[in-house]
C-alpha positions, -999 to +999 in steps of 0.1 A: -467+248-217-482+220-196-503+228-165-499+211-133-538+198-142-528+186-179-501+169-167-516+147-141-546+144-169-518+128-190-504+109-165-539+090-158-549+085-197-515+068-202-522+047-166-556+039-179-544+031-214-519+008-199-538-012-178-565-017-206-536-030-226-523-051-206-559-063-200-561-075-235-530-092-230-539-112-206-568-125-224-551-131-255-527-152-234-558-174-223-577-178-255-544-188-268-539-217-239-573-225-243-566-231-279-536-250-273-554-273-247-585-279-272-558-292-299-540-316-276-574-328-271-581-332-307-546-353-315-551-375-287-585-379-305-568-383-335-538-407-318-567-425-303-585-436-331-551-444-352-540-466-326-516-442-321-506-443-279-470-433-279-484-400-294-513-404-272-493-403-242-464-377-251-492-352-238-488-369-206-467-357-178-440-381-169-448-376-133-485-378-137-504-388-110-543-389-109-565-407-084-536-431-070-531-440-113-497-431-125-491-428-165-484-461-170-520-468-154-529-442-177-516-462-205-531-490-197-568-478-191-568-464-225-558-496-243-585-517-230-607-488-237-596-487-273-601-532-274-639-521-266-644-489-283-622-484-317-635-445-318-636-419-298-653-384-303-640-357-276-666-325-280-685-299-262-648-289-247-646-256-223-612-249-206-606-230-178-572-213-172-555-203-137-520-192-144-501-224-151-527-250-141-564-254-164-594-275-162-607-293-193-643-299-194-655-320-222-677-352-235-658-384-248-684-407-268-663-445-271-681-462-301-682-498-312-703-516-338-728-528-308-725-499-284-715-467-272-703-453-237-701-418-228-682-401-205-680-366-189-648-352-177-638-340-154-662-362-136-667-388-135-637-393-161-614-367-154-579-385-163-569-361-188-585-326-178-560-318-157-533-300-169-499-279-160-483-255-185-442-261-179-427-231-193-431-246-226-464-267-237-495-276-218-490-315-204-518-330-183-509-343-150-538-359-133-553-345-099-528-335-078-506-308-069 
């Protein structure tokens, strides 16, 4: 019934099928960590503004380690952000996903009734664009490796 030619015809349709498929997979996978990483951003926004730093930090890696600061560092540099800026606004965000590690680019605007800051990540504020999926959720873990 099937020719030498049809068969190996077959054969490649089915490879090339397969290898588009998985394709698609593969992007799927990183629009969804992408996702997930833009809405951790969001509730620490949210945690942020609601004073809200055990929440905050339980995106955090308990080993974190970024620029010599370790998560209690972390901690701390956030509260005496949040004495001079109540709000925080974290926009424009891009993510960019290797494997198990991704890069968080966004803008954080701290407001107060007299002024403003704003801040870039990853540079020159990049504490919490760095993050590690660990078989389970995306955690950021600072800087190193």
């Amino acid at each position: 019934m099937f020719t030498t030619g049809s068969r190996l015809r077959t054969l490649l349709i089915l490879l090339l099928m397969s290898i588009l498929l998985v394709s698609c997979f593969d992007t799927n996978s990183n629009n969804t960590d992408e996702a997930q990483i833009s809405d951790i951003l969001y509730e620490m926004q949210v945690a942020y503004n609601t004073n809200d730093f055990d929440k905050f930090m339980s995106f955090v890696q308990n080993d974190y380690f970024h620029n010599n600061m370790l998560a209690w560092n972390l901690r701390e540099l956030w509260l005496t952000r949040k004495a001079e800026y109540p709000l925080i606004t974290i926009d424009n965000i891009s993510v960019s996903v290797d494997d198990r590690l991704a890069i968080a680019t966004f803008r954080m605007t701290f407001e107060s009734a007299n002024q403003t800051l704003v801040l870039l990540a990853p540079s020159p504020a990049g504490e919490i664009s760095y993050f590690r999926y660990n078989g389970d959720r995306w955690l950021i873990f600072g800087n190193h490796l």
